[in-house]
PyMOL CGO cylinders between C-alpha atoms (Angstrom):
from pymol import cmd
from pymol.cgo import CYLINDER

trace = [
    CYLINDER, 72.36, 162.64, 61.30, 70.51, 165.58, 61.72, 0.3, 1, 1, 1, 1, 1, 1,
    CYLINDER, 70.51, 165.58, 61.72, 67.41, 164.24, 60.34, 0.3, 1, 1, 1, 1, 1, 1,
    CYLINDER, 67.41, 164.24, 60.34, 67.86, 160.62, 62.20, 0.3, 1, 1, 1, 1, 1, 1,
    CYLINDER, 67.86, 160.62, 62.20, 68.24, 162.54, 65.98, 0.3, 1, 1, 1, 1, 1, 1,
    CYLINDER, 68.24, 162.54, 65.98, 64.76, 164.99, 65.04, 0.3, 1, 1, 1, 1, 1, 1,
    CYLINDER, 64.76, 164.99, 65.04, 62.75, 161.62, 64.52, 0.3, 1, 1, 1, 1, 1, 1,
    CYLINDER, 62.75, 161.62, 64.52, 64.58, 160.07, 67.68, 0.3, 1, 1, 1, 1, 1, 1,
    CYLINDER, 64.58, 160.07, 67.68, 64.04, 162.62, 69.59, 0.3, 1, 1, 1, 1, 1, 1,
    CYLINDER, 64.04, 162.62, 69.59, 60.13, 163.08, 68.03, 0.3, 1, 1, 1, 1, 1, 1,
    CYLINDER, 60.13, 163.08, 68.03, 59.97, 158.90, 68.52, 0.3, 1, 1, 1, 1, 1, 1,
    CYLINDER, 59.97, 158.90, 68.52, 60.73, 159.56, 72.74, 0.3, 1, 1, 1, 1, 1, 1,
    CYLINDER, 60.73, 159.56, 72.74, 58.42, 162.28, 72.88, 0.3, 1, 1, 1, 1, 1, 1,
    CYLINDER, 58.42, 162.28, 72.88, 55.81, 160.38, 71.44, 0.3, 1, 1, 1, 1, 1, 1,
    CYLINDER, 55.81, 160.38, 71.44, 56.61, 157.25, 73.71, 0.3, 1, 1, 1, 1, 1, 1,
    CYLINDER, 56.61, 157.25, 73.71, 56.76, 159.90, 76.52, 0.3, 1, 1, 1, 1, 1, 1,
    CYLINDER, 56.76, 159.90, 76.52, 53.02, 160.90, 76.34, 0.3, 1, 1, 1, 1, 1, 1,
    CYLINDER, 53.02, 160.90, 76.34, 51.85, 157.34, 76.29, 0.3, 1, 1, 1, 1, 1, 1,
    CYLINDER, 51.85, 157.34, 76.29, 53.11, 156.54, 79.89, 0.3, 1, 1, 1, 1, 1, 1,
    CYLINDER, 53.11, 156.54, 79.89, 49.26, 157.29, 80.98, 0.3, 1, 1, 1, 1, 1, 1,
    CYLINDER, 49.26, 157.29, 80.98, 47.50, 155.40, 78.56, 0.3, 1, 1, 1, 1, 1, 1,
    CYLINDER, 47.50, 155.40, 78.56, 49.64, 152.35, 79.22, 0.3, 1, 1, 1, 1, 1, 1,
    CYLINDER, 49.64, 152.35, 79.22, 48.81, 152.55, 83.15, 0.3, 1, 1, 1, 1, 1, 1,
    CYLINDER, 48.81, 152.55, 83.15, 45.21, 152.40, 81.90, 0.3, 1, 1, 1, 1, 1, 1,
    CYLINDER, 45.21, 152.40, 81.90, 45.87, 149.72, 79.73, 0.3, 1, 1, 1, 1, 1, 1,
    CYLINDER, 45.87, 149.72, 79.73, 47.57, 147.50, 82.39, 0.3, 1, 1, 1, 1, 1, 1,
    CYLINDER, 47.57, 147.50, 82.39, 44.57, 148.27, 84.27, 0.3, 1, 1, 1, 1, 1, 1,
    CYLINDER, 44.57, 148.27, 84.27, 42.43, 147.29, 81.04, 0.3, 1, 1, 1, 1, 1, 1,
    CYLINDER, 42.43, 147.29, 81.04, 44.95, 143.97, 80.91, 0.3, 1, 1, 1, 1, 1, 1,
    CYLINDER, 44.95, 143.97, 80.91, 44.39, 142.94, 84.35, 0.3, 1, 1, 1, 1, 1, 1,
    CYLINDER, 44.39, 142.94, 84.35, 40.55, 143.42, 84.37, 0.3, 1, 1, 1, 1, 1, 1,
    CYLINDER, 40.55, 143.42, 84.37, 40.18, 141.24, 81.33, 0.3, 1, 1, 1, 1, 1, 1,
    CYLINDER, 40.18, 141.24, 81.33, 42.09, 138.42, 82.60, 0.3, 1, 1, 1, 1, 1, 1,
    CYLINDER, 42.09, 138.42, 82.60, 40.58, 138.75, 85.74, 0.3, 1, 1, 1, 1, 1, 1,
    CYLINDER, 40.58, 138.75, 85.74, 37.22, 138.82, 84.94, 0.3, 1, 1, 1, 1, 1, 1,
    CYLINDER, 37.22, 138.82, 84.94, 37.80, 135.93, 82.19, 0.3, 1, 1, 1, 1, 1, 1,
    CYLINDER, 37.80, 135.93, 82.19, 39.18, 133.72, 84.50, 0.3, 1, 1, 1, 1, 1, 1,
    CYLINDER, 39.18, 133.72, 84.50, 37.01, 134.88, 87.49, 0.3, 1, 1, 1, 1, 1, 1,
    CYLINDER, 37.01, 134.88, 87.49, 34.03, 133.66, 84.99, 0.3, 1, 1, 1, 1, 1, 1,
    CYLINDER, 34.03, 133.66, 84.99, 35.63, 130.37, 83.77, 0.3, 1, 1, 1, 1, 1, 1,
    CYLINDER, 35.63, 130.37, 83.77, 35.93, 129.45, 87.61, 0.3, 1, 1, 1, 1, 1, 1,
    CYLINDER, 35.93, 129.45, 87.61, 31.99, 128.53, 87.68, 0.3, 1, 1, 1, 1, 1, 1,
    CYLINDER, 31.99, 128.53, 87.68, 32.55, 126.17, 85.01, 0.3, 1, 1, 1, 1, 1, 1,
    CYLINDER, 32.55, 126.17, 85.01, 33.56, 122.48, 86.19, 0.3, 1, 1, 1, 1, 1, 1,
    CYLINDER, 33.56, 122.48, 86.19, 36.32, 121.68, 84.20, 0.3, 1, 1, 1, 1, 1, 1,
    CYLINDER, 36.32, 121.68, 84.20, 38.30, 124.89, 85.66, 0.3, 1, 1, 1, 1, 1, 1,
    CYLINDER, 38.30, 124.89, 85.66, 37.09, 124.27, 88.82, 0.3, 1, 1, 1, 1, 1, 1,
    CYLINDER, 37.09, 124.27, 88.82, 38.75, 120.68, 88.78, 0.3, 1, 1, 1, 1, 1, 1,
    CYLINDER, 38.75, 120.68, 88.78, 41.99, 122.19, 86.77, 0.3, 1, 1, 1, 1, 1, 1,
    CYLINDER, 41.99, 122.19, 86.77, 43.17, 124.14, 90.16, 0.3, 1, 1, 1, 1, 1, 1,
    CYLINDER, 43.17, 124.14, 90.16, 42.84, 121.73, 92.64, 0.3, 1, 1, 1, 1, 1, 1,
    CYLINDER, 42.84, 121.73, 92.64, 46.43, 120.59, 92.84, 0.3, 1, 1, 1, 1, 1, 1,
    CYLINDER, 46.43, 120.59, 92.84, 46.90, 124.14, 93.33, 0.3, 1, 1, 1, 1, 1, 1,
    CYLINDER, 46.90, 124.14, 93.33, 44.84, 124.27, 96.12, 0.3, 1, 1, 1, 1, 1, 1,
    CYLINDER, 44.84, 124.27, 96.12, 45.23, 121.28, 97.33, 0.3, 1, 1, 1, 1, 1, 1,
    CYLINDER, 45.23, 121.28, 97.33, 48.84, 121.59, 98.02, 0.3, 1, 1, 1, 1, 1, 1,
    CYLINDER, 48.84, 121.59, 98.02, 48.21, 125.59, 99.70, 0.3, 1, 1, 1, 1, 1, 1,
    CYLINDER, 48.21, 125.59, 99.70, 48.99, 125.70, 102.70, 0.3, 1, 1, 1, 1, 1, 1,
    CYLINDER, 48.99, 125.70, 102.70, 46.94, 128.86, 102.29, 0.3, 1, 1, 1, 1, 1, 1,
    CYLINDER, 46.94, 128.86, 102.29, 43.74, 127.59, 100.63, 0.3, 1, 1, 1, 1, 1, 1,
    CYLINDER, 43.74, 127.59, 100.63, 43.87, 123.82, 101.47, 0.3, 1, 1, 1, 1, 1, 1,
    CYLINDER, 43.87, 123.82, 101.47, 41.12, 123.96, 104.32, 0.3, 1, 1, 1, 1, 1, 1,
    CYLINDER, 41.12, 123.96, 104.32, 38.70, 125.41, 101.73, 0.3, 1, 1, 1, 1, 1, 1,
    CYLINDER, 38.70, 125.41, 101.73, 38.75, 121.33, 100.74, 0.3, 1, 1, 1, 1, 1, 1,
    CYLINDER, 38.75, 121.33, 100.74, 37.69, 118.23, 102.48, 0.3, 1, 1, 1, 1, 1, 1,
    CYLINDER, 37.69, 118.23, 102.48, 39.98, 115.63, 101.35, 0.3, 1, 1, 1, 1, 1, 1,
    CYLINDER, 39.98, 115.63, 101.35, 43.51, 115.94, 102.13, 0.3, 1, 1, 1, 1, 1, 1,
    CYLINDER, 43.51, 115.94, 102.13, 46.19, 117.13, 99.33, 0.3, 1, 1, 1, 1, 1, 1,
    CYLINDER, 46.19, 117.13, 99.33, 47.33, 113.41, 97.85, 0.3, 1, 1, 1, 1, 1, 1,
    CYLINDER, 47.33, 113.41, 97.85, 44.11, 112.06, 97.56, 0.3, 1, 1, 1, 1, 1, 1,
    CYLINDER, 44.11, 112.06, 97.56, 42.96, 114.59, 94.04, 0.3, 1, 1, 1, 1, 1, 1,
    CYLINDER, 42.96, 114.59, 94.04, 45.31, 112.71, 92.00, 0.3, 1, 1, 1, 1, 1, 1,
    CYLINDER, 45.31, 112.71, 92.00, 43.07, 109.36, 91.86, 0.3, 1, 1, 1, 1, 1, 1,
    CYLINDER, 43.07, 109.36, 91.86, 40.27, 111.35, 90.79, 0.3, 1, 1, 1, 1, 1, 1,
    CYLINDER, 40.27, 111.35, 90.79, 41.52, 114.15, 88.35, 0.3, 1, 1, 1, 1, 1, 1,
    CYLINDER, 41.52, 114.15, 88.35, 39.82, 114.80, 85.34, 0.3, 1, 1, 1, 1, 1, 1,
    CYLINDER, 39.82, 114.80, 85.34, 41.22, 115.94, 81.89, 0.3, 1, 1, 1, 1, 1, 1,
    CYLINDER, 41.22, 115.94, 81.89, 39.40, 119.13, 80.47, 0.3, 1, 1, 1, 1, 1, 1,
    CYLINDER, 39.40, 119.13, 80.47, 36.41, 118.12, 79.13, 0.3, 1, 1, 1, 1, 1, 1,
    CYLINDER, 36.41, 118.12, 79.13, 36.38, 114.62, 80.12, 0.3, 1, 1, 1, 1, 1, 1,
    CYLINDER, 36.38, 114.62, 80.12, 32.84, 113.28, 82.45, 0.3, 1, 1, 1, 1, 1, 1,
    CYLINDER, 32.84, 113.28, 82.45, 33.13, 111.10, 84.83, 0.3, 1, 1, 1, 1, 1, 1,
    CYLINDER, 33.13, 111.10, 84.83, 30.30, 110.84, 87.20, 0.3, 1, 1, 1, 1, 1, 1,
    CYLINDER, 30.30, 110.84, 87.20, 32.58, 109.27, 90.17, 0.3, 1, 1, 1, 1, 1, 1,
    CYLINDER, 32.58, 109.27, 90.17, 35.13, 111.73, 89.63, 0.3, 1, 1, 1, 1, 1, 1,
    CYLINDER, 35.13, 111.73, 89.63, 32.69, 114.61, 89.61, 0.3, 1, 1, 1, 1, 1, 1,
    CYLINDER, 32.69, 114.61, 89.61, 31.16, 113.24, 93.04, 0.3, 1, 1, 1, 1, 1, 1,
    CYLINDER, 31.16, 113.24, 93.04, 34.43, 113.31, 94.56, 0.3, 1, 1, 1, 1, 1, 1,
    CYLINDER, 34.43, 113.31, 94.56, 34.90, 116.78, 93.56, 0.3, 1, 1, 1, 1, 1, 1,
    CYLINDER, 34.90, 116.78, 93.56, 31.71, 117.77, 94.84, 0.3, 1, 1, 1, 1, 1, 1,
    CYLINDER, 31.71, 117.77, 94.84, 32.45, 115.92, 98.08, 0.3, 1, 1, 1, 1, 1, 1,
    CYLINDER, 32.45, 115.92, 98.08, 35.46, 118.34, 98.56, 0.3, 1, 1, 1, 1, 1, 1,
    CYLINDER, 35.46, 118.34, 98.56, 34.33, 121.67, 98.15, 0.3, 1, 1, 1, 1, 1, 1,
    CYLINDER, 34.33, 121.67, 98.15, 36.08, 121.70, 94.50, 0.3, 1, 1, 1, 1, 1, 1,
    CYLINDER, 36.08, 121.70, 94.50, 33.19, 123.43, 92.65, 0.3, 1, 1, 1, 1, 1, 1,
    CYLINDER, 33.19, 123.43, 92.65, 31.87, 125.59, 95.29, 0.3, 1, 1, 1, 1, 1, 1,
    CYLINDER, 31.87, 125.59, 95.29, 35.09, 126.83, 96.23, 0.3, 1, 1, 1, 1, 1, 1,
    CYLINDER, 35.09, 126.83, 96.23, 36.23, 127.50, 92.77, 0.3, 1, 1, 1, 1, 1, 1,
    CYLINDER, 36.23, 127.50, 92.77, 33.04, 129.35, 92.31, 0.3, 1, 1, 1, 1, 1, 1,
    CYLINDER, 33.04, 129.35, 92.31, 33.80, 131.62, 95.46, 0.3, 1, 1, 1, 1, 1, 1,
    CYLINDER, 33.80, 131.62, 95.46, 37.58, 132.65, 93.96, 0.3, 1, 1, 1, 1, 1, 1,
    CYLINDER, 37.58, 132.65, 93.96, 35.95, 133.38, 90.93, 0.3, 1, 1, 1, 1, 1, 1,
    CYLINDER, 35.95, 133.38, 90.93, 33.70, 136.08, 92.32, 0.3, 1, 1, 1, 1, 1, 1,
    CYLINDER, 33.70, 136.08, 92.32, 36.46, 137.61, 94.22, 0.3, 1, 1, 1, 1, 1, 1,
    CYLINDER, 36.46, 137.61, 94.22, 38.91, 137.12, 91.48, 0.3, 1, 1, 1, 1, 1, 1,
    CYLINDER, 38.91, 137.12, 91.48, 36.56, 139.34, 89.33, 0.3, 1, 1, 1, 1, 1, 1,
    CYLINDER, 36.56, 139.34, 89.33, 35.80, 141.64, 92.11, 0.3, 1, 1, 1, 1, 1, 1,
    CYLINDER, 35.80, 141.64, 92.11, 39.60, 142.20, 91.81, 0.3, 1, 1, 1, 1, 1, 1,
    CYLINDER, 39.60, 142.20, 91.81, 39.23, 143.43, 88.48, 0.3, 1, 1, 1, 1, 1, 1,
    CYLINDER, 39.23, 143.43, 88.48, 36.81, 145.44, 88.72, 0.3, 1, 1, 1, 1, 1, 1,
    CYLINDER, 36.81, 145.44, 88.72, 37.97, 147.49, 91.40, 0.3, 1, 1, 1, 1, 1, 1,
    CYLINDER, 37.97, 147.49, 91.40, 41.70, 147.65, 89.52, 0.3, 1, 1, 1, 1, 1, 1,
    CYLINDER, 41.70, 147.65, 89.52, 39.40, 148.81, 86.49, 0.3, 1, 1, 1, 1, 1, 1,
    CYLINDER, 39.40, 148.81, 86.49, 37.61, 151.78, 88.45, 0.3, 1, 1, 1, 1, 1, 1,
    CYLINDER, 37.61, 151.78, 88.45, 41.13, 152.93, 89.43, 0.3, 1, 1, 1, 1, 1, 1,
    CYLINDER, 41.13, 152.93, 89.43, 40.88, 154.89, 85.99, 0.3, 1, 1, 1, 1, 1, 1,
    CYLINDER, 40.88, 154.89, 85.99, 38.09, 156.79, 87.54, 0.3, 1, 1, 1, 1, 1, 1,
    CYLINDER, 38.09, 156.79, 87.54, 38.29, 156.40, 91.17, 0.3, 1, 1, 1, 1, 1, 1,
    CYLINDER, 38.29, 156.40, 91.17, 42.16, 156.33, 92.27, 0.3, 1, 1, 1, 1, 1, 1,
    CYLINDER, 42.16, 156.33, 92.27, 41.35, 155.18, 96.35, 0.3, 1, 1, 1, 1, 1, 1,
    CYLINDER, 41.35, 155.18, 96.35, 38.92, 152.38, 94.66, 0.3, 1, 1, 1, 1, 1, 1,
    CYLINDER, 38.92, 152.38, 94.66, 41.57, 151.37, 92.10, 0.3, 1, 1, 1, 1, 1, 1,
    CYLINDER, 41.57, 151.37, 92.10, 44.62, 151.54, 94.91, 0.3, 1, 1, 1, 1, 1, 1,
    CYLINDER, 44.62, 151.54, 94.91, 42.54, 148.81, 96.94, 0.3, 1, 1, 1, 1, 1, 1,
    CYLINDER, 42.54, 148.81, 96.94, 41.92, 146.62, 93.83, 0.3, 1, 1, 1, 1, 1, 1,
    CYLINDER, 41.92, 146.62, 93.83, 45.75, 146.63, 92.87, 0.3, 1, 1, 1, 1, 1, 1,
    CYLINDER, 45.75, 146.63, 92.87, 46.41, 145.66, 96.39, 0.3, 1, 1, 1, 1, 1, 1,
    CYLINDER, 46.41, 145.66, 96.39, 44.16, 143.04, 96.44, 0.3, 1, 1, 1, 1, 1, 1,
    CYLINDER, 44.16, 143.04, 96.44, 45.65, 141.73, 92.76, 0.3, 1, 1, 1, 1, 1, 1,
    CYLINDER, 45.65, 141.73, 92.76, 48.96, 141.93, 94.16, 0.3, 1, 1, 1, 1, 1, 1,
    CYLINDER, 48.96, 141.93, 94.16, 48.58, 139.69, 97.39, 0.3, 1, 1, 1, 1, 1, 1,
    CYLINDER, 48.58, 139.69, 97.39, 46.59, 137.32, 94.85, 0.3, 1, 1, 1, 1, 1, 1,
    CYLINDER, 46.59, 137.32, 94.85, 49.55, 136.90, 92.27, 0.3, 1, 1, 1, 1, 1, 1,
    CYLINDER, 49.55, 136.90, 92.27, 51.97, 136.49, 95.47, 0.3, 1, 1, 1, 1, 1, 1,
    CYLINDER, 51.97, 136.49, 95.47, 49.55, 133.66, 96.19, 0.3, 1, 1, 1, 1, 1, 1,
    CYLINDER, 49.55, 133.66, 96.19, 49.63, 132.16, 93.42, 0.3, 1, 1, 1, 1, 1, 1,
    CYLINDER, 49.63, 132.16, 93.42, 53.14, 132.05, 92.81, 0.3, 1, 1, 1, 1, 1, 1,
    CYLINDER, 53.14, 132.05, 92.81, 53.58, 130.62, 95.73, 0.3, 1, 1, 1, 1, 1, 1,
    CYLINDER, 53.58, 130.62, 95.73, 52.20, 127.66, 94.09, 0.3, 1, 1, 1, 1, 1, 1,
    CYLINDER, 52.20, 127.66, 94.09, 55.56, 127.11, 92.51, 0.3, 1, 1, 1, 1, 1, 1,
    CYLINDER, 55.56, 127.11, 92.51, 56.87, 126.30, 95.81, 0.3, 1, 1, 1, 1, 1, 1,
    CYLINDER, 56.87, 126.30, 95.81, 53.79, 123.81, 97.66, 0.3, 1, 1, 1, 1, 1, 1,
    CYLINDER, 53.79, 123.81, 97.66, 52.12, 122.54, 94.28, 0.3, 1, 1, 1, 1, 1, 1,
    CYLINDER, 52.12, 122.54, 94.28, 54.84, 119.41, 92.90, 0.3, 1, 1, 1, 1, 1, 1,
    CYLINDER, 54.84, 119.41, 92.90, 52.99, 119.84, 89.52, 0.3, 1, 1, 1, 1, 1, 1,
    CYLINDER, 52.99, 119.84, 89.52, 54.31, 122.90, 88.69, 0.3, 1, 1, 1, 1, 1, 1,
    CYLINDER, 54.31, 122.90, 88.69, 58.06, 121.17, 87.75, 0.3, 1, 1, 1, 1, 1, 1,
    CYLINDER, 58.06, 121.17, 87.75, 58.72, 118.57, 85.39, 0.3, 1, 1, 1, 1, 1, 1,
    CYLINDER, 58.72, 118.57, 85.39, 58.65, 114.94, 86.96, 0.3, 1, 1, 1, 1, 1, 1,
    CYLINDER, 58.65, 114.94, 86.96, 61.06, 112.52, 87.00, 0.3, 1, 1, 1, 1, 1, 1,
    CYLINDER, 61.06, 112.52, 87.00, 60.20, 109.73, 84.15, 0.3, 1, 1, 1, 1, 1, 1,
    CYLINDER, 60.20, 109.73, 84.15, 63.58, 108.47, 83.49, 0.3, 1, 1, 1, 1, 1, 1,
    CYLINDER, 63.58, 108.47, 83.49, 64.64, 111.38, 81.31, 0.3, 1, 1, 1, 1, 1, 1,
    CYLINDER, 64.64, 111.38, 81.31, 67.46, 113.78, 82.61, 0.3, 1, 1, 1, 1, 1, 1,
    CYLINDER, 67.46, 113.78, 82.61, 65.16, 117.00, 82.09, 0.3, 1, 1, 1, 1, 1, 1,
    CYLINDER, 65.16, 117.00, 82.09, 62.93, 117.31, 85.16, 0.3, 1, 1, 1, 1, 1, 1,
    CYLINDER, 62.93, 117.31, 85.16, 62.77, 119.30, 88.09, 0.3, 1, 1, 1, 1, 1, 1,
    CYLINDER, 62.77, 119.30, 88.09, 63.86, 122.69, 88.96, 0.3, 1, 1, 1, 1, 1, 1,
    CYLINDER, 63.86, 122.69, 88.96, 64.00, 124.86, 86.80, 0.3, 1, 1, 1, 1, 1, 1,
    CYLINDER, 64.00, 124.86, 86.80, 62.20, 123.19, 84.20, 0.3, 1, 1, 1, 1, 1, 1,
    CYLINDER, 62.20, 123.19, 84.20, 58.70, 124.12, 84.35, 0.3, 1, 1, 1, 1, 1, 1,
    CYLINDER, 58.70, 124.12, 84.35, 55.72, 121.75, 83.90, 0.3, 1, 1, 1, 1, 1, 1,
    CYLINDER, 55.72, 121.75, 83.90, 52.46, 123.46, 81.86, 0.3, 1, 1, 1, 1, 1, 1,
    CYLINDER, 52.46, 123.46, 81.86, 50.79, 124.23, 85.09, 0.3, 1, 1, 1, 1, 1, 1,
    CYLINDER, 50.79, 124.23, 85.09, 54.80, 125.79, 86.35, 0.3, 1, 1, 1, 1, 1, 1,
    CYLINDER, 54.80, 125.79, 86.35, 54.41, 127.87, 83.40, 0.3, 1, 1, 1, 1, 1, 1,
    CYLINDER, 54.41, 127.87, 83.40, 50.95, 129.32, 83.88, 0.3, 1, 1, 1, 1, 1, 1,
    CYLINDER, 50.95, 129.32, 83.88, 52.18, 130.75, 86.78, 0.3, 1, 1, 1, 1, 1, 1,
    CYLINDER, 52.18, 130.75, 86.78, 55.01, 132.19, 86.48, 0.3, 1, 1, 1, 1, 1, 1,
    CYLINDER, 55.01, 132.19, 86.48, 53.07, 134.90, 84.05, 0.3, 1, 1, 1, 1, 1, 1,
    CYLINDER, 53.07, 134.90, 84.05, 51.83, 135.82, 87.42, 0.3, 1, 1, 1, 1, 1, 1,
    CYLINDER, 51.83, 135.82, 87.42, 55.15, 137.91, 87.55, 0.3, 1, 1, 1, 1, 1, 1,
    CYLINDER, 55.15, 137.91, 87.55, 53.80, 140.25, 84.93, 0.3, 1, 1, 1, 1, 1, 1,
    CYLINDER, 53.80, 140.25, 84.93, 50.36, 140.44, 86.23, 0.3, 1, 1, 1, 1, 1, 1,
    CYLINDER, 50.36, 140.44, 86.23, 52.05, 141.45, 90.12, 0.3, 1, 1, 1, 1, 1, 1,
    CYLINDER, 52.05, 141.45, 90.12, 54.52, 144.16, 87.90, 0.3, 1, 1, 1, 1, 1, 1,
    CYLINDER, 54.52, 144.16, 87.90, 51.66, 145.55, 86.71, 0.3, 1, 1, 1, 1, 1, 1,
    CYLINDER, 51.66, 145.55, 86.71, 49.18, 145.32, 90.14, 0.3, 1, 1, 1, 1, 1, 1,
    CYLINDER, 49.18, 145.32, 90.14, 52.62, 147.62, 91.23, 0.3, 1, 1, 1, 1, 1, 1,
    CYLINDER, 52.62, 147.62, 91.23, 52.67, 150.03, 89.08, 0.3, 1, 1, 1, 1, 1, 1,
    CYLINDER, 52.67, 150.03, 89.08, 48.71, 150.82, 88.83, 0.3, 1, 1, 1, 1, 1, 1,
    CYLINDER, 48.71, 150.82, 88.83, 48.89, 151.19, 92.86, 0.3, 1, 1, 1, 1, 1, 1,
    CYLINDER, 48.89, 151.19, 92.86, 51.45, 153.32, 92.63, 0.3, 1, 1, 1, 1, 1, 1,
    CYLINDER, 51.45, 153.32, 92.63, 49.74, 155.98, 89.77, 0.3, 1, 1, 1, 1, 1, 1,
    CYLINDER, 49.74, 155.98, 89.77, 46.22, 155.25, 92.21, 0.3, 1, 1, 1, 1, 1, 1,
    CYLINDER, 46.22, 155.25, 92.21, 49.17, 156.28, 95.09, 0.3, 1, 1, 1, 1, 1, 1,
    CYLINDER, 49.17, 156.28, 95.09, 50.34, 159.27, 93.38, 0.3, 1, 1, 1, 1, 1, 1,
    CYLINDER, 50.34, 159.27, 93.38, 47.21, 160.43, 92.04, 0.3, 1, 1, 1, 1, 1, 1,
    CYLINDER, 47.21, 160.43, 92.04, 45.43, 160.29, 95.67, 0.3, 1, 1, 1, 1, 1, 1,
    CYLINDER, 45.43, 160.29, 95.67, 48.53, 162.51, 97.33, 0.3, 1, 1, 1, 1, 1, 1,
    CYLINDER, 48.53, 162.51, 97.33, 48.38, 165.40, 94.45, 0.3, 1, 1, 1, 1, 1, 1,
    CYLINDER, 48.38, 165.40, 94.45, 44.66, 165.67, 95.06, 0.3, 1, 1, 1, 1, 1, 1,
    CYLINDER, 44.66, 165.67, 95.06, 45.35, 166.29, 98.91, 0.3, 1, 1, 1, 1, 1, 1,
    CYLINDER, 45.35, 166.29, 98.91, 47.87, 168.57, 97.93, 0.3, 1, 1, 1, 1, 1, 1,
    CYLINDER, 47.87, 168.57, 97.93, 45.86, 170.32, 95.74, 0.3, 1, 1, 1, 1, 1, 1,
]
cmd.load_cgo(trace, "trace")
């Protein structure tokens, strides 16, 4: 018993001093998605994956030119060419919007990144990451793709989510984590006033 509370007890301690490197690692986490996906939005295939999101916004829907039902006649699978299509997208903003989201999206990340060095620069960028993820959950309310439809089969609807449902509800983590790295940016920027 002894011997199984010193390793406990060593075990905590251990777990203890890793509370700062896992604040920089969330930080780490949320630049690499950011900047990953912030890239992949100048490429046309992700570009034409989001605009049901979008479409459906009633934040981000006058970034487009065609109105909200009208993407579903000309959506394209990933990977798939279709010069019409592709018109139609470029007709509605699709591409240069998505192109624009990606730079901020990775502007995002990069100032949540600098946070390990810079904790004013790194507050701002977990600020911005957290109004983004509320954003984009959102989308689980305005976007009707992100719930199961209903095909004849008694599983559809809330709360069973659709692939695109699922993608964002991992947003949750991502807005956990934008939380906690503004705080430590929060709490790091008050003990240097105080000291």
């Amino acid at each position: 018993m002894n011997l199984f509370s010193t390793l406990a007890d060593r075990l905590l301690r251990f777990s203890a001093s890793l509370k700062d490197l896992g604040i920089h690692l969330i930080r780490v986490a949320i630049f690499v998605i950011f900047a990953w996906i912030g890239g992949l939005k100048f490429y046309n295939y992700e570009a034409e994956g989001i605009v049901h999101f979008v479409a459906n916004s009633p934040f981000m829907s006058f970034f487009y030119t065609k109105d909200a039902p009208e993407y579903k006649e000309f959506k394209l699978k990933e990977g798939e060419v279709d010069a019409a299509k592709q018109q139609w997208h470029e007709e509605n903003n699709t591409y240069v919007f998505s192109k624009g989201l990606g730079i901020a999206i990775m502007a995002f990340g990069v100032l949540t990144l600098l946070g390990i060095f810079w904790p004013k620069v790194g507050f701002v960028g977990a600020g911005l990451v957290f109004l983004m993820t509320l954003g984009t959950l959102s989308f689980l309310v305005t976007t009707p793709e992100c719930w199961v439809p209903d095909l004849g089969g008694p599983e559809h609807g809330f709360p069973m989510l659709s692939g695109a449902g699922r993608l964002v509800i991992k947003d949750v983590c991502i807005l956990a984590g934008a939380v906690v790295v503004a705080a430590d940016c929060a709490q790091r920027i008050l003990k240097k006033k105080q000291g």
